[in-house]
BAVEX-226499 format. One record per atom (N, C-alpha, C, O): residue in one letter; z, y, x. Coordinates in pm, whole numbers, padded with zeros to 5 digits, always signed. Each point is the difference from the previous one (the first is absolute). Layout:
BEGIN
aZYX;...
***
This chain:
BEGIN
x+00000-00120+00085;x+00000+00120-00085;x+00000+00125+00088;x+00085+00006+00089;x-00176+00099-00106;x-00010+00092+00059;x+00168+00098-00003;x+00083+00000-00091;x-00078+00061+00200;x+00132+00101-00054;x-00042+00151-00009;x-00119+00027-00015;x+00192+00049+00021;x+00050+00165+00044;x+00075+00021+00034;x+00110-00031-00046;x-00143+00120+00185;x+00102+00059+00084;x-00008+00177-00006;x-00098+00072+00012;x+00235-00039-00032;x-00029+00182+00016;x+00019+00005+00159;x+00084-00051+00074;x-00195+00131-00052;x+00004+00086+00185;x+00017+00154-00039;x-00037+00068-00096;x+00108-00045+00212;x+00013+00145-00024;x-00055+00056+00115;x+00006-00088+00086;x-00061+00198-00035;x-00076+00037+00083;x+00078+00120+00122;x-00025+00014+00119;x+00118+00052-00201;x+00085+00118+00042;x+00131-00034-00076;x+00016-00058-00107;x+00080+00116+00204;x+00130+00010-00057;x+00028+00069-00149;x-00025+00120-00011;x+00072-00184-00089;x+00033+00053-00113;x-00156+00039-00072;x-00015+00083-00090;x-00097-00166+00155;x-00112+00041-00033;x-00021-00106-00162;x+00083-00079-00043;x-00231+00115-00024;x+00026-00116-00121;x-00062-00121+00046;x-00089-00033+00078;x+00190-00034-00176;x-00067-00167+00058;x-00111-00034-00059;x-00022+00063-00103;x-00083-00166+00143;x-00097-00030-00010;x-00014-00182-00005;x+00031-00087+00081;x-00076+00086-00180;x-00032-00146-00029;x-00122-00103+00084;x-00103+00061+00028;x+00105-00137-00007;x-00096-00087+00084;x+00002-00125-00001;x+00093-00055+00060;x-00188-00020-00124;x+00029-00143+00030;x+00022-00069+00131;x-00099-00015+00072;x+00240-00038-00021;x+00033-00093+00101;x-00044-00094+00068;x+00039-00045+00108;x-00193-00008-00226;x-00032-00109+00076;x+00109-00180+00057;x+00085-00050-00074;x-00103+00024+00136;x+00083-00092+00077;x+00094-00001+00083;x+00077-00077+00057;x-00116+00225-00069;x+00186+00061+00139;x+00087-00041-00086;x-00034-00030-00114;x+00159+00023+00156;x+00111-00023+00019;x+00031+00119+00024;x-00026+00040+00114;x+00095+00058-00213;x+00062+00141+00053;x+00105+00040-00055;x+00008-00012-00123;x+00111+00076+00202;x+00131+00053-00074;x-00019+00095+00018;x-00104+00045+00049;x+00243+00041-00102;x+00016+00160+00031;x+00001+00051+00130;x+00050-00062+00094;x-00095+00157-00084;x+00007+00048+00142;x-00146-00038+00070;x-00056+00095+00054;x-00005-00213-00049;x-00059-00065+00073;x-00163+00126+00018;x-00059+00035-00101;x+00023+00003+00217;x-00086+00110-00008;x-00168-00118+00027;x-00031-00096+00071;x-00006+00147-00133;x-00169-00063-00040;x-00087+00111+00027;x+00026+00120+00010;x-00166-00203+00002;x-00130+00083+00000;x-00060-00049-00139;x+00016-00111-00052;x-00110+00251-00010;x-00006-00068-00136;x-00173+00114-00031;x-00042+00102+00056;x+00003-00166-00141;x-00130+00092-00016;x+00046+00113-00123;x+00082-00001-00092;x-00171+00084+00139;x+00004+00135-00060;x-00117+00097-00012;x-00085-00002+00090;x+00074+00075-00179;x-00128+00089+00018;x-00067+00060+00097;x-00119+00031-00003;x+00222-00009+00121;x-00019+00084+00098;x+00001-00134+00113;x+00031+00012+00119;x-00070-00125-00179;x-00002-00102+00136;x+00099-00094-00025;x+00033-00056-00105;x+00033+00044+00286;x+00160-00077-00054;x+00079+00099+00041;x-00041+00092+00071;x+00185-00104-00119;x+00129+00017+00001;x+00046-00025+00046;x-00043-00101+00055;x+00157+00136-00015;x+00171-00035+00036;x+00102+00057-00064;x+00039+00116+00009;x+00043-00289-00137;x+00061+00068-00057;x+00124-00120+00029;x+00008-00096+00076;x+00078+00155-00173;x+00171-00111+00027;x+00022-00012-00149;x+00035+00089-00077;x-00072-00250+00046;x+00070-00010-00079;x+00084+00002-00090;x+00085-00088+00016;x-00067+00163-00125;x+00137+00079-00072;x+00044-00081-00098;x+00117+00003-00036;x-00236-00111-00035;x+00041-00104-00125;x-00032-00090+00061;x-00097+00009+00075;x+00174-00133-00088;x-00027-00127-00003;x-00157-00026-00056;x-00061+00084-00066;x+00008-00208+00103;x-00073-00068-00126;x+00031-00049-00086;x+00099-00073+00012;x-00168+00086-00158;x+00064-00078-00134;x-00123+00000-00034;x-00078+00080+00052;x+00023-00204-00181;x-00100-00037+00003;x-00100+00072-00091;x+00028+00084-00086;x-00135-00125+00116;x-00068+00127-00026;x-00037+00003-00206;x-00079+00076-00056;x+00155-00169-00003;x-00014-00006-00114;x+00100+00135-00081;x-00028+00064-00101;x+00161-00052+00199;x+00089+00102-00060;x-00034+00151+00016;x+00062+00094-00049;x-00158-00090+00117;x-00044+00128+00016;x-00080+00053-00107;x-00065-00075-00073;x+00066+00243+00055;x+00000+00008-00131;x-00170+00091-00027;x-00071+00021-00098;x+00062+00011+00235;x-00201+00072+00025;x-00057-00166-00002;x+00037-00109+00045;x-00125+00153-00109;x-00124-00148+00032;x-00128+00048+00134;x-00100-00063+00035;x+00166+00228+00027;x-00144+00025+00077;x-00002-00089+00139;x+00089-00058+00062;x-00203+00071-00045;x-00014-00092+00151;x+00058+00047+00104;x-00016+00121+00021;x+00091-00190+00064;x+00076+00029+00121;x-00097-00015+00154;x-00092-00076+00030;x+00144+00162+00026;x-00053-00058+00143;x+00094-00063+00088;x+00121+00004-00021;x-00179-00067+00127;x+00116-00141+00024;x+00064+00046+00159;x-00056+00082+00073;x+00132-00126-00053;x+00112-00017+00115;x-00113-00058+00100;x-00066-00102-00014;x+00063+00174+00095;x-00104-00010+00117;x+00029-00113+00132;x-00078-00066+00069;x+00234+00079-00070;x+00077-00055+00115;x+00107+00055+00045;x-00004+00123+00005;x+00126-00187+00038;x+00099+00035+00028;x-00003+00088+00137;x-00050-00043+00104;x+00118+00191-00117;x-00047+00075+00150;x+00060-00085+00119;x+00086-00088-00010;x-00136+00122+00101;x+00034-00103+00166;x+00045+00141+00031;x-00002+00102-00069;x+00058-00135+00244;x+00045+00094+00123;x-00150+00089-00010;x+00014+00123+00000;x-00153-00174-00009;x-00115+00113+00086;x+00029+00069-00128;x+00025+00120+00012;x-00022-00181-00162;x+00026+00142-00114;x+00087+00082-00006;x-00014+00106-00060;x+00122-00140+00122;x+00110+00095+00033;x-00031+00097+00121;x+00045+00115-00003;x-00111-00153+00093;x-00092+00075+00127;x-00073+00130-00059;x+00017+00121+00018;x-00092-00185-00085;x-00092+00065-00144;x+00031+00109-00007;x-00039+00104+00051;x+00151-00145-00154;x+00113+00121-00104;x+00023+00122+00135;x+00000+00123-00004;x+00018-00219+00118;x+00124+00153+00085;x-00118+00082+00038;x+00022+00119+00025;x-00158-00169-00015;x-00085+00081+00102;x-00060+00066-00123;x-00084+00089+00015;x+00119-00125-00126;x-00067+00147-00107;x+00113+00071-00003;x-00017+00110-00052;x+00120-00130+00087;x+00133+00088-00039;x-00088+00139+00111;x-00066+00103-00007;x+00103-00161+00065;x-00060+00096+00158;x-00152+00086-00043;x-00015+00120+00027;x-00069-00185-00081;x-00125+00053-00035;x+00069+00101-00111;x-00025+00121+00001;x+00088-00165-00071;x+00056+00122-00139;x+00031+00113+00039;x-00057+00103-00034;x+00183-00115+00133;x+00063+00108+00063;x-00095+00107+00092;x+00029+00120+00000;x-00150-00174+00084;x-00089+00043+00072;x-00109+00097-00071;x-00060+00096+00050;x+00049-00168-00227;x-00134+00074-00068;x+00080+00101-00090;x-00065+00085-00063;x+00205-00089+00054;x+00063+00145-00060;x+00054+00086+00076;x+00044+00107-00043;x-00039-00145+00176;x+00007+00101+00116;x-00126+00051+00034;x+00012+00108+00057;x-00150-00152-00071;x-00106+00055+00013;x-00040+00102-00163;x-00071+00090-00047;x+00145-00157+00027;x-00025+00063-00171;x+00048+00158-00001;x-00058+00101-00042;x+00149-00114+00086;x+00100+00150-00014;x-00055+00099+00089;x+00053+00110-00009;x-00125-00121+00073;x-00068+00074+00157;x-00118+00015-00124;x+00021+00118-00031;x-00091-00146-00026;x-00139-00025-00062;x+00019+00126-00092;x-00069+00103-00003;x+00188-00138-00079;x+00069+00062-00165;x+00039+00105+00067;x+00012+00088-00085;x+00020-00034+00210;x+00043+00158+00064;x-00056+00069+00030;x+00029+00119+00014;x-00168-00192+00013;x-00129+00061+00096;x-00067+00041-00126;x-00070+00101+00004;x+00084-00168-00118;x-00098+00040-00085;x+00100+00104-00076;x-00058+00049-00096;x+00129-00024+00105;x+00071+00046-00090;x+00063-00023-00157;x+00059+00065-00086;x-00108-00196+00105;x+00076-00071-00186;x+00093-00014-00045;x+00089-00052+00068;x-00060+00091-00208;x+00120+00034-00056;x+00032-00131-00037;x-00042-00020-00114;x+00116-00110+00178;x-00046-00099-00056;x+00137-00066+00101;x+00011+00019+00121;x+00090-00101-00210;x+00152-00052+00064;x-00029-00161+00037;x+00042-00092-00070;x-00128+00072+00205;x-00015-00177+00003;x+00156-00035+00072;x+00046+00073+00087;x+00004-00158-00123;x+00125-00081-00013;x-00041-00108+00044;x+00084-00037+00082;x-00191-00059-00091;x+00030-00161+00041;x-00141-00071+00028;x-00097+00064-00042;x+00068-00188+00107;x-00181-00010-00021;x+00040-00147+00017;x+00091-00042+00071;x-00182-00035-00153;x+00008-00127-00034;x-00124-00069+00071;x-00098+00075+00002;x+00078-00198+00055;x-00093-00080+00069;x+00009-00123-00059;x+00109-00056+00002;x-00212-00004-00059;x-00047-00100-00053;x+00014-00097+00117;x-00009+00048+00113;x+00033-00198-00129;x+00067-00098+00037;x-00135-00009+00187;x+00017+00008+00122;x-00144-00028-00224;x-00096-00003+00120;x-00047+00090+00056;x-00107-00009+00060;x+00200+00156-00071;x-00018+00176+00048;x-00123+00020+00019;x-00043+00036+00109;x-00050-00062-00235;x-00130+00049-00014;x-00012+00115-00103;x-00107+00057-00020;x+00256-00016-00062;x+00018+00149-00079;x+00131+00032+00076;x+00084-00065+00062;x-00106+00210-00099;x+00161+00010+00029;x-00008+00144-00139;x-00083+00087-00028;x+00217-00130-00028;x-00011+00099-00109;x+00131+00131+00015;x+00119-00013+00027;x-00203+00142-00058;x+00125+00121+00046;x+00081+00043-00135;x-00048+00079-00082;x+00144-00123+00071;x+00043+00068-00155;x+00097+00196+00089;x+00054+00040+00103;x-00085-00004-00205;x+00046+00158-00023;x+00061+00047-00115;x+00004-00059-00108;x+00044+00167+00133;x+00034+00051-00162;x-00072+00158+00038;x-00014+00036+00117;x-00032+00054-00245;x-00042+00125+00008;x+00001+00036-00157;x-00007-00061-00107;x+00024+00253+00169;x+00037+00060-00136;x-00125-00024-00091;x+00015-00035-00117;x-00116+00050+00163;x-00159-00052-00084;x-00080-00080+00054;x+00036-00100+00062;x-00149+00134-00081;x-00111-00094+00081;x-00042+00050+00163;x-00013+00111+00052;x+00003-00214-00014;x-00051+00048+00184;x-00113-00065+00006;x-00014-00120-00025;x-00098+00218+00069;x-00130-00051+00084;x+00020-00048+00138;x-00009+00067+00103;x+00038-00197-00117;x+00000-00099+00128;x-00065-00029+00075;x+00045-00032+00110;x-00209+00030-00142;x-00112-00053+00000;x-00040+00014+00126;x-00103-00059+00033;x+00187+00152+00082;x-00062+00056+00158;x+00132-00067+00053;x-00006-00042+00116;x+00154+00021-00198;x+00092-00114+00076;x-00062-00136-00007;x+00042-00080+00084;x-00133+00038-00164;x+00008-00138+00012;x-00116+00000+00093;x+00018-00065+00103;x-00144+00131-00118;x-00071+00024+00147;x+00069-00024+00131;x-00032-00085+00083;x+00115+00157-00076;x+00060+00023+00149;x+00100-00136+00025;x+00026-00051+00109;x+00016+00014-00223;x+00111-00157+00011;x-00131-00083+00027;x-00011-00018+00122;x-00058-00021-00169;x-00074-00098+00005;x-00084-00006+00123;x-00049-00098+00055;x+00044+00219-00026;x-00071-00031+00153;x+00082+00014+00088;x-00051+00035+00107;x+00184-00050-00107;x+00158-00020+00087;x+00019-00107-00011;x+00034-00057+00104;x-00042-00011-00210;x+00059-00123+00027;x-00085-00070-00083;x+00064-00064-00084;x-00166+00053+00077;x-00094-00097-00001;x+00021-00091-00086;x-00001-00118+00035;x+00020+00146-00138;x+00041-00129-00126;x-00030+00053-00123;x-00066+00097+00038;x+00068-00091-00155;x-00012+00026-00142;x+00102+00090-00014;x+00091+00001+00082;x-00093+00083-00186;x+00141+00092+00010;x-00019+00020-00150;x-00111+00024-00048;x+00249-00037-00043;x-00017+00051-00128;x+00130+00102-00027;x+00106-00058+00021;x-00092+00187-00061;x+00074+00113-00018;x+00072-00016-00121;x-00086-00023-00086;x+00193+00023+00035;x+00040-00051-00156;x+00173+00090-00004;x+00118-00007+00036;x-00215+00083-00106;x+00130+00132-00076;x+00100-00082-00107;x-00034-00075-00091;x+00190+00121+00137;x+00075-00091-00116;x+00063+00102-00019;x-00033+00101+00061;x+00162-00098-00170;x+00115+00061-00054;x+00110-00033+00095;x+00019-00100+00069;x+00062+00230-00085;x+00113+00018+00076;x+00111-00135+00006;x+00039-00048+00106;x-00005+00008-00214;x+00096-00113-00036;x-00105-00145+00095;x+00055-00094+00059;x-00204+00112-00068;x-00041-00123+00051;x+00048-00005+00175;x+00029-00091+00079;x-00043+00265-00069;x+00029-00005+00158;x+00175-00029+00024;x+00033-00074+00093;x+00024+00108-00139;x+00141-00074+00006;x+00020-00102-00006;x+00093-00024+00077;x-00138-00091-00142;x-00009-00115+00002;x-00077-00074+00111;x+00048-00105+00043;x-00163+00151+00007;x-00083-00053+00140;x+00108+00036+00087;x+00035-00098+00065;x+00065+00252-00026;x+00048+00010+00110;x+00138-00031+00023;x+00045-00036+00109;x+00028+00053-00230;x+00119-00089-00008;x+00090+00111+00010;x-00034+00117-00016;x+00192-00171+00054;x+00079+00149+00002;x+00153-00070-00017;x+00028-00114-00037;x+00071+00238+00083;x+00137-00072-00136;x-00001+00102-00078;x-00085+00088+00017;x+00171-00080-00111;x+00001+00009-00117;x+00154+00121-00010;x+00054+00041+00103;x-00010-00005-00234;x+00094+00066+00034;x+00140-00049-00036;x+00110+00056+00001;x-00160-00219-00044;x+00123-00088+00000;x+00014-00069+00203;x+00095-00074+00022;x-00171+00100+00073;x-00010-00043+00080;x-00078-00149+00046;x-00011-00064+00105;x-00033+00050-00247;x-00068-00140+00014;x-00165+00036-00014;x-00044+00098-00060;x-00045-00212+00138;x-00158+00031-00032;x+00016+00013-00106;x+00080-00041-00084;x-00218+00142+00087;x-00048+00097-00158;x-00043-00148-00048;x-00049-00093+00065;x+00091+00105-00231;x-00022-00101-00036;x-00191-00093-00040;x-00029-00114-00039;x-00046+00222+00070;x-00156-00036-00027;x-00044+00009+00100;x-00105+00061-00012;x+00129-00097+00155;x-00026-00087+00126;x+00107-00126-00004;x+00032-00057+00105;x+00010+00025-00207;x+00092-00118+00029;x-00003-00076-00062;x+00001-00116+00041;x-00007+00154-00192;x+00003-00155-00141;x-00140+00054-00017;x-00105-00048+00042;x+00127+00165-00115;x-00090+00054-00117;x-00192-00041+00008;x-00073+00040+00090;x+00046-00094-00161;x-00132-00050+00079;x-00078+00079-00161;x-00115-00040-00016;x+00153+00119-00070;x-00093+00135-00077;x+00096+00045-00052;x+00107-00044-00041;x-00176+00180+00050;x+00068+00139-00014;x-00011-00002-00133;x-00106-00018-00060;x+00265+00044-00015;x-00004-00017-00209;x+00078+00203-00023;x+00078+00077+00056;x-00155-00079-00157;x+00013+00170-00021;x+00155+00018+00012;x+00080-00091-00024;x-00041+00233+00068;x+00149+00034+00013;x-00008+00117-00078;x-00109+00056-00015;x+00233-00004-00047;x-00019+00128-00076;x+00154+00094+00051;x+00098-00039+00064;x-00125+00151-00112;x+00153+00041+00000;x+00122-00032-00104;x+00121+00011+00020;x-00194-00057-00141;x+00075-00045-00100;x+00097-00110+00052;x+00116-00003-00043;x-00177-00122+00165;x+00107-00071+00047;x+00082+00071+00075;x+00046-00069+00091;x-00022+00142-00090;x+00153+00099+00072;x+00033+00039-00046;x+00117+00023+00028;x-00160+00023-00132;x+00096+00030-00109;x+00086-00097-00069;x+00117+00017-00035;x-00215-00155+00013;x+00094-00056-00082;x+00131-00066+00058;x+00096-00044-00065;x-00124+00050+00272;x+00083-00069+00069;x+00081+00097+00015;x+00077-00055+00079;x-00030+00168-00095;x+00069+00162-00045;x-00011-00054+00183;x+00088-00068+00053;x-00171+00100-00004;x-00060+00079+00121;x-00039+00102+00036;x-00078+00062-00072;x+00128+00002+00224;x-00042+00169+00038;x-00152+00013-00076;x-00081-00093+00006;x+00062+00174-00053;x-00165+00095-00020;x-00048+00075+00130;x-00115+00036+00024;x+00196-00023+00032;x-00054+00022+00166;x-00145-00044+00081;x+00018-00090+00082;x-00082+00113-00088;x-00160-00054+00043;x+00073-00068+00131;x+00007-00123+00006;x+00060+00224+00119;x+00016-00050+00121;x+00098-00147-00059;x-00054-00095+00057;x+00139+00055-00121;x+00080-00147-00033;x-00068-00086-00056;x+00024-00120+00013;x-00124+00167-00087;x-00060-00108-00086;x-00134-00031+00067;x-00046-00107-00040;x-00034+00171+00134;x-00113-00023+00078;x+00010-00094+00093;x+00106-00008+00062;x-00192-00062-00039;x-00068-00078+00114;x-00033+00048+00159;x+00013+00118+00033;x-00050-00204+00043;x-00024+00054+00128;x-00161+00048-00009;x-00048+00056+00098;x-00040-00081-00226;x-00094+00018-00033;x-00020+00122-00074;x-00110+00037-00043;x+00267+00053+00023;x+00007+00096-00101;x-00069+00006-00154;x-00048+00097-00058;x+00065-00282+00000;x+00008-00012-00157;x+00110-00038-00005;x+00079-00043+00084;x-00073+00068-00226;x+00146-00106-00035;x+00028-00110+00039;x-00093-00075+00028;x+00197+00039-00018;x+00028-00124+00082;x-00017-00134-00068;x+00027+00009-00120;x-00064-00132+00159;x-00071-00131-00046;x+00111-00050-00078;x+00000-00063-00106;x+00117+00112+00197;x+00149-00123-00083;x+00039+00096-00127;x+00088-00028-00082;x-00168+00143+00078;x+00040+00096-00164;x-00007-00169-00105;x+00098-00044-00060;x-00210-00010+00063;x-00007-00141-00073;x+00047-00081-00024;x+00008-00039-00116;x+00072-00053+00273;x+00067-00111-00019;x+00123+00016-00122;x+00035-00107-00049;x+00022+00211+00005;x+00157-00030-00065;x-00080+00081-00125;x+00068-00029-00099;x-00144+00088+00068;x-00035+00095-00138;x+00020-00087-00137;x+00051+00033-00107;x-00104-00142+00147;x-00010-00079-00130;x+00149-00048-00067;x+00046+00005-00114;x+00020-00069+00282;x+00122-00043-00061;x+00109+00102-00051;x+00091-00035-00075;x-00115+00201+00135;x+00024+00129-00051;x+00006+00021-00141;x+00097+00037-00065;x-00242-00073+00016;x-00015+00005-00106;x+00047-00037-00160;x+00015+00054-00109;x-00003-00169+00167;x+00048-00163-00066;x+00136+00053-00035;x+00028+00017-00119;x+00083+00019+00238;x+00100+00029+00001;x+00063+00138-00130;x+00093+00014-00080;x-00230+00073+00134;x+00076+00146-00120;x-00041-00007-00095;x+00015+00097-00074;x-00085-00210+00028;x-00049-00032-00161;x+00128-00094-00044;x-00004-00067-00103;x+00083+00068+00166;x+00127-00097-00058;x+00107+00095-00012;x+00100-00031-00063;x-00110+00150+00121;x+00063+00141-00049;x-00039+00083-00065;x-00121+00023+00001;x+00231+00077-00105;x-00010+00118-00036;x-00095+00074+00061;x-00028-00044+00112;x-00030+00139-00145;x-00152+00107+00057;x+00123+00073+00035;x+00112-00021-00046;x-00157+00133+00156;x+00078+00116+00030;x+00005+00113-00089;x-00100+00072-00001;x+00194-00043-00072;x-00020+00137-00066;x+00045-00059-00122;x+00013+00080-00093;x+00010-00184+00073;x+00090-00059-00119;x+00145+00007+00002;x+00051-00030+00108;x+00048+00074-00231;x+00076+00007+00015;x+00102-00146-00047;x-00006-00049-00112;x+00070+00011+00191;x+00102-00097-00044;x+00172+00026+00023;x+00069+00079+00063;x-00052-00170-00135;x+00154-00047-00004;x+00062-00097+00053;x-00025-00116-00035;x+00115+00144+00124;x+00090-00088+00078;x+00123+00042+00014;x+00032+00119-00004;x+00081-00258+00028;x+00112-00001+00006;x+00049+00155+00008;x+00085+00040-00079;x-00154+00067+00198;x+00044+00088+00087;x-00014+00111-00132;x+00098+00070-00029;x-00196-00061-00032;x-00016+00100-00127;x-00170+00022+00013;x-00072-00041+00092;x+00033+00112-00207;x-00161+00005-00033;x-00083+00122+00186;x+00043+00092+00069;x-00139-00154-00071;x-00059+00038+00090;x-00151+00001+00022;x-00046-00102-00050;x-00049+00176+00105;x-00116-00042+00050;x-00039-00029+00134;x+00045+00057+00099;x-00150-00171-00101;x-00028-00077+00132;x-00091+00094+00045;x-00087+00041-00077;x+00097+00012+00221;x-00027+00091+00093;x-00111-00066+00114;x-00106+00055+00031;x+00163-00204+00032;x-00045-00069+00094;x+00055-00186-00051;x+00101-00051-00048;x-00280-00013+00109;x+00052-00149+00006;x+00048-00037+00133;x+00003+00076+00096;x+00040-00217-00099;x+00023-00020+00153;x-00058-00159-00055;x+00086-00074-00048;x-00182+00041+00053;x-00105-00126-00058;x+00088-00146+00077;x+00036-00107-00049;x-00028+00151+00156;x+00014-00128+00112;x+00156-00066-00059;x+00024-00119-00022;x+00043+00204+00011;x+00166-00001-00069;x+00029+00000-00113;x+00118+00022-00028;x-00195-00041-00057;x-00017+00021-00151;x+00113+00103-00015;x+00110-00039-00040;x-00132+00173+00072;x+00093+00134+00011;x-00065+00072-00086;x-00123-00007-00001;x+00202+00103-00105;x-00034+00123+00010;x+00074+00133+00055;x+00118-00012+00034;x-00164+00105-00027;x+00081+00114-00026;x+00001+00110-00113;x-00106+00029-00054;x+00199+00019+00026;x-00008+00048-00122;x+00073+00143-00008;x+00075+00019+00096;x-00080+00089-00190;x+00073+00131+00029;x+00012-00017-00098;x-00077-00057-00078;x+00246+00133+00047;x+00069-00071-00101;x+00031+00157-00021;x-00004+00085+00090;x+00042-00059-00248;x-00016+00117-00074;x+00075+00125+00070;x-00029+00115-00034;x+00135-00143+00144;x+00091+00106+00036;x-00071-00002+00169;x+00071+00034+00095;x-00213-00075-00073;x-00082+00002+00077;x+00031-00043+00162;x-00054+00037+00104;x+00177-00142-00133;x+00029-00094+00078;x-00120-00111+00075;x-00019-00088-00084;x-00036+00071+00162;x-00108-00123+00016;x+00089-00155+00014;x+00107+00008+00061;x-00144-00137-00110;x+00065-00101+00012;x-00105-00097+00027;x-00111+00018-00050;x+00140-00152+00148;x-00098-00094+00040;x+00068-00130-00071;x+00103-00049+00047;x-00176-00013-00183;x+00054-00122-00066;x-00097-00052-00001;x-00117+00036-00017;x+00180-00159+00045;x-00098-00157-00069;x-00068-00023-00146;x+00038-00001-00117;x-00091-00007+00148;x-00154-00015-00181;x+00071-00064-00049;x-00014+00000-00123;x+00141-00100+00183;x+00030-00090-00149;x+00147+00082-00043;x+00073-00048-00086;x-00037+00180+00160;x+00080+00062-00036;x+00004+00083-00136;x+00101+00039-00058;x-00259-00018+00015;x-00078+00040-00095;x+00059-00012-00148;x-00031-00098-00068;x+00108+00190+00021;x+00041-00106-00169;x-00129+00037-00102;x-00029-00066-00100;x-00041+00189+00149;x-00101+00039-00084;x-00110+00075+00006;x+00018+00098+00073;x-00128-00104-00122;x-00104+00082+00085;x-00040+00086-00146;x-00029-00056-00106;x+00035+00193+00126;x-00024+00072-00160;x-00137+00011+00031;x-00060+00011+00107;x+00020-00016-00234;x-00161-00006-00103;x-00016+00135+00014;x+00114+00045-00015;x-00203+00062+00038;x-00059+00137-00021;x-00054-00024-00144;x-00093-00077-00023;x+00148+00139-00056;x-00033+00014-00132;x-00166+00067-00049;x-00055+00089+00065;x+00016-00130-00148;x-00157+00015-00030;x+00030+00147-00110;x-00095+00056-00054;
***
């Protein structure tokens, strides 16, 4: 029975499906594998499982061979070619004068492309950089403008919890963020607290919103007035995580009680 294996190509990059063939492959295990651009070098991120549970019916391309020592040879001497064609790059982008932020350059497995990603405020006429790259280094050259958040994720970073930014690390696609999740996590409105090293909102605004959510729909709305042990009052602030509220109580005292401290929640009359 045929299987599927996910390869991943880059760290925290997305995984990619491929039929296994007859290898024998675990996690971790780094392979050569076909791809549009030729072959690859990727590492393993899923097991194989058979190819009936998978849920695309499209055709896969197959696991080429497990990488050896010369593919690892490979890998280091494009590392070196990468570093060499964005140091020629930046001399090119100065001379010409382009308004144009290259950050990183990618080399295809058999360094017959090498691709320059950038970020810029609009469009850049490249068309006399890739002239001048291509007759430097003698290979195919393709130029590919991304978004700010994509370049944070290619270059990596910590974070302002001190840990890698989290979309060079798990995150393998970027899911919309709003300011409304800071609000509902009663988080600073501060652009500088709530931003990224990418200067958007930050990715983890997401991870807790929902369970945020979940939580203050099992409470009173703010601005309702209730009754408790302490005397009648209105709720001011939640505290979601603690099933807390706080409440200002008629002689404009503030008090922090438990929701099940609650004897009553008054109706606004119609």
């Amino acid at each position: 029975m045929n299987k599927v294996v996910g390869v991943r190509f880059k760290s925290a990059g997305k995984v990619y499906d491929f039929d296994s063939g007859a290898f024998v492959l675990h996690q971790g295990d780094h392979v050569i594998v076909e791809t549009e651009n030729g072959l690859g070098f990727g590492t393993v991120a899923i097991a194989p499982i058979p190819a009936d549970k998978r849920k695309s019916d499209r055709k896969l391309k197959k696991v080429y061979r497990l990488a050896s020592d010369k593919d690892r040879r490979q890998l280091k001497k494009n590392k070196a070619l990468e570093k060499r064609a964005h140091t020629q790059a930046l001399k090119f982008i100065n001379k010409l004068g382009l308004e144009m932020n290259l950050f990183t350059v990618e080399c295809t497995f058999d360094a017959n492309k090498l691709t320059f990603f950038f970020t810029a405020e609009g469009r850049v006429d490249f068309r006399q950089l890739v002239k001048m790259l291509v007759k430097a280094m003698g290979t195919r050259i393709e130029m590919r403008q991304v978004g700010i958040r994509n370049q944070a994720k290619m270059c990596g970073g910590l974070g302002r919890c001190g840990r890698h930014i989290c979309c060079s690390s798990f995150i393998e696609k970027f899911e919309p963020v709003s300011i409304r999740m800071a609000k509902e996590q009663n988080l600073s409105l501060n652009p500088t607290k709530i931003s990224g090293q990418c200067g958007r909102l930050m990715c983890c605004l997401t991870f807790e919103f929902q369970t945020y959510k979940e939580l203050r729909a099992s409470l009173p709305k703010v601005g309702k007035f209730v009754k408790a042990r302490q005397g009648r009052g209105k709720i001011i602030r939640h505290n979601p995580l603690g099933k807390r509220l706080t409440i200002k109580l008629e002689d404009g005292k503030e008090l922090e009680i438990c929701s099940k401290d609650i004897l009553k929640v008054e109706v606004k009359k119609k």
